[in-house]
C-alpha positions in Angstrom: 23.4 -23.0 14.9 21.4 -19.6 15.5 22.8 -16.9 17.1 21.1 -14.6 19.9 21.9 -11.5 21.1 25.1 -10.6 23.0 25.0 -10.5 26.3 25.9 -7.1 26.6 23.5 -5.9 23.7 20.6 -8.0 25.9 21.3 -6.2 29.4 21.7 -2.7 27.8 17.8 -3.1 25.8 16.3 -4.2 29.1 13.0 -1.9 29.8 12.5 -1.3 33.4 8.5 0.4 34.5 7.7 1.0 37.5 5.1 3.8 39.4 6.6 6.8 40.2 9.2 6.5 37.6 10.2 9.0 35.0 10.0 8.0 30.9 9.5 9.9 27.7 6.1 7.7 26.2 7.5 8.8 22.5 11.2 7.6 23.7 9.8 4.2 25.1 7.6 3.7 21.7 10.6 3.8 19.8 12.6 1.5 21.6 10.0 -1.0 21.6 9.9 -0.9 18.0 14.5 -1.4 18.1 13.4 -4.1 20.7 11.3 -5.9 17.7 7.6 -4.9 19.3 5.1 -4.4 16.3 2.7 -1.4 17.2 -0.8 -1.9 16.9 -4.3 -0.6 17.8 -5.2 -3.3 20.2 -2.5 -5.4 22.2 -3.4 -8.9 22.2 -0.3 -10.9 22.0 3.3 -11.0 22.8 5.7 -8.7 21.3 3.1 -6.5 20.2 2.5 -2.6 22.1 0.1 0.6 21.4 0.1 4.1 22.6 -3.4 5.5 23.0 -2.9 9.0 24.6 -0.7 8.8 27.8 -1.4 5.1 27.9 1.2 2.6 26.9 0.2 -1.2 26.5 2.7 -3.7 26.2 2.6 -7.4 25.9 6.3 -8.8 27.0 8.1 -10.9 24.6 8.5 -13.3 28.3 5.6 -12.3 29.6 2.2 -13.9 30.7 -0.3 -11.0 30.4 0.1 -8.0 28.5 0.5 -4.5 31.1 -1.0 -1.1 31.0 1.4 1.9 31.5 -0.6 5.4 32.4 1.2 8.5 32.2 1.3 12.2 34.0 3.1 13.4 32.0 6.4 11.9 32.1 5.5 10.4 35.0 4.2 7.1 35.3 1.2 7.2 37.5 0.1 3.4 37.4 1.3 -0.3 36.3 -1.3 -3.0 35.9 -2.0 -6.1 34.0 -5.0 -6.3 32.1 -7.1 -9.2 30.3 -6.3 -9.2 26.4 -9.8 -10.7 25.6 -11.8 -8.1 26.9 -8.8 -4.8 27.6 -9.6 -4.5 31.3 -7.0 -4.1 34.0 -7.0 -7.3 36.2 -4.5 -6.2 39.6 -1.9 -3.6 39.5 1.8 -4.6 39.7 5.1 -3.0 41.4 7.5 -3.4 38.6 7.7 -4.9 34.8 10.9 -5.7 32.4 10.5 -5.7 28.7 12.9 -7.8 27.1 13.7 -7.8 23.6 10.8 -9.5 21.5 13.2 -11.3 18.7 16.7 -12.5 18.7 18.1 -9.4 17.0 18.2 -5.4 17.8 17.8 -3.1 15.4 17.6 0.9 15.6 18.9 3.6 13.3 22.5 3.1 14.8 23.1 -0.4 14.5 21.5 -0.5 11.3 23.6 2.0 9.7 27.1 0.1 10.6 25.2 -3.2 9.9 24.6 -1.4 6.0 28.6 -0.1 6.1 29.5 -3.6 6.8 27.5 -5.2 3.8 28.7 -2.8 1.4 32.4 -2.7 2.4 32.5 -6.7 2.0 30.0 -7.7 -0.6 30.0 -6.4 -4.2 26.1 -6.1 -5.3 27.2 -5.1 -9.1 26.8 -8.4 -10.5 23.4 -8.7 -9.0 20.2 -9.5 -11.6 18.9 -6.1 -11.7 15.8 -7.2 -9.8 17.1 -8.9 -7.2 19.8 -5.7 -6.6 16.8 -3.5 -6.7 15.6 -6.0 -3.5 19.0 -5.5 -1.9 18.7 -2.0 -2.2 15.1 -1.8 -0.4 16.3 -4.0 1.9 20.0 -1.7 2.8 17.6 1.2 3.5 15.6 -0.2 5.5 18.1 -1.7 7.8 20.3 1.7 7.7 16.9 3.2 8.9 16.5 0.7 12.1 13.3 -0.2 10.5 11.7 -4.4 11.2 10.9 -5.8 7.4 10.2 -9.5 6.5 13.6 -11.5 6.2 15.8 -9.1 8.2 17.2 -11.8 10.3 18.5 -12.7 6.7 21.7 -9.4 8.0 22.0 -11.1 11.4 25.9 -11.5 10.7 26.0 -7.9 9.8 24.0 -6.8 12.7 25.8 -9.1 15.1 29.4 -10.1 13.6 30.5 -12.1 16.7 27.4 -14.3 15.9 26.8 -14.8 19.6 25.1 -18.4 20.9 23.3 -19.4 24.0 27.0 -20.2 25.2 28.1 -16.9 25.5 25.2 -15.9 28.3 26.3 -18.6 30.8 28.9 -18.1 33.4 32.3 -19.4 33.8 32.2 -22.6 35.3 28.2 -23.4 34.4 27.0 -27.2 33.7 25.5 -28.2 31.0 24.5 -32.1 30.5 23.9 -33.0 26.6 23.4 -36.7 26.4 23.4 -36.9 22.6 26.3 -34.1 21.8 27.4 -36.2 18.5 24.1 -36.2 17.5 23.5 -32.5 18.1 26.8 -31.5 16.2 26.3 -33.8 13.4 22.9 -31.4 13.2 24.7 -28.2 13.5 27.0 -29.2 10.5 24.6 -30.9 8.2 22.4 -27.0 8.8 25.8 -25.5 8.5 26.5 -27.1 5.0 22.6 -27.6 3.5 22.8 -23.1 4.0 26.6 -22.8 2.4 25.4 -24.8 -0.4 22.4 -22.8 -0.7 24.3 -19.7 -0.8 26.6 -20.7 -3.4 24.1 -21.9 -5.8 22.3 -18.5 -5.3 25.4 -16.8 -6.0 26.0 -18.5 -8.8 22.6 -17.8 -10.0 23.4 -14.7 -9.6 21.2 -14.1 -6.9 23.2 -13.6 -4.4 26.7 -11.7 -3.5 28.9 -14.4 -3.2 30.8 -13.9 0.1 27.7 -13.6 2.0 27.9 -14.7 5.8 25.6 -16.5 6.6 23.3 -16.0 9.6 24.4 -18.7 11.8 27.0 -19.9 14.1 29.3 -22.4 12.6 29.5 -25.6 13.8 32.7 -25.8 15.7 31.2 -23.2 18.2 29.5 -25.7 20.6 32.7 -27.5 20.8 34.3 -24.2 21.7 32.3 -23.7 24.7 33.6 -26.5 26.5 34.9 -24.2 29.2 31.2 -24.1 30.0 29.9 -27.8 29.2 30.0 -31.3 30.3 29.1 -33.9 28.1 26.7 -36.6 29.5 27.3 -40.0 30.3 
């Protein structure tokens, strides 16, 4: 099973913009870039953003239309949606939240213990010299903060408590599953088709061998009964 973000980790990367509201443009920028937003010269879809002078165009990872940010200094002036097919500002708006744009935060901080983590438990010495030169890349990047093709492949390391869709319900929420053997069965046969994967990989070597995983074991949706009911 994939794992989210914590519910903590979501409600503290939340991106409030509003007129008349204070914000460093620079500051804002980077964040977007944590929040997984890819920063480009023209904003056409989600999760992408561009800073062009004291304007700041965002496209919300949730959203429906994109929104245009302009700046007095680090003030902002004006909020308004805007077409992506043709860049001009449709109606302005009171208030917009940017949520994270992937399943996974990143930023210098969380990179750096994510990178302490790996190298405390794996051993990368027994590597194939290529694939360690990889591993290496990859370690500096991620103690950097910096996005990079596979980098949900650390999401253990990023997140250790592996958190699911479970963890961001209340106490006492229903949830009606009509096929929960089915959806188990799922979970394990992922769960065991990736372990076996790993192993051979390791065994390769072409990868550390106590590698975790990035996913949820199996037994979590049964640990979240507290928050389910299983259908009829």
């Amino acid at each position: 099973m994939r794992p989210t973000l914590a519910p903590a980790v979501l409600a503290s990367t939340l991106i409030d913009l509003a007129p008349r509201t204070r914000a460093d443009l620079n500051g804002l920028a980077s964040r977007l870039v944590d929040l997984g937003y890819s920063r480009e010269p023209l904003v056409e879809e989600p999760g992408q953003f561009s800073v062009r002078g004291g304007i700041l165009d965002v496209f919300p990872a949730a959203g429906r239309a994109p929104v245009r940010a302009e700046f007095f200094g680090d003030e902002i002036e004006s909020l308004r949606l805007f077409d992506p097919g043709n860049q001009r500002s449709v109606m302005s708006v009171p208030r917009v939240t940017v949520r994270p744009g992937r399943e996974l935060v990143l930023g210098a901080e969380r990179g750096a213990r994510a990178v302490s983590r790996i190298r405390q438990e794996l051993n990368l010495d027994h590597l194939r010299g290529d694939v360690r030169a990889e591993w290496e890349d990859d370690l500096a990047r991620l103690g950097a903060g910096s996005s990079f093709p596979g980098v949900e492949y650390y999401a253990a390391y990023l997140e250790p408590s592996l958190p699911t869709l479970f963890e961001h319900l209340p106490k006492g929420a229903l949830v009606i599953d009509f096929e929960p053997e089915r959806q188990l069965a799922e979970v394990a046969e992922l769960e065991r088709g990736t372990t076996g994967l790993s192993r051979a990989e390791a065994a390769a070597p072409g990868l550390p061998p106590s590698l975790r995983p990035p996913l949820a074991g199996a037994q979590r949706p049964s640990d979240a009964d507290r928050w389910t009911s299983k259908g009829p």
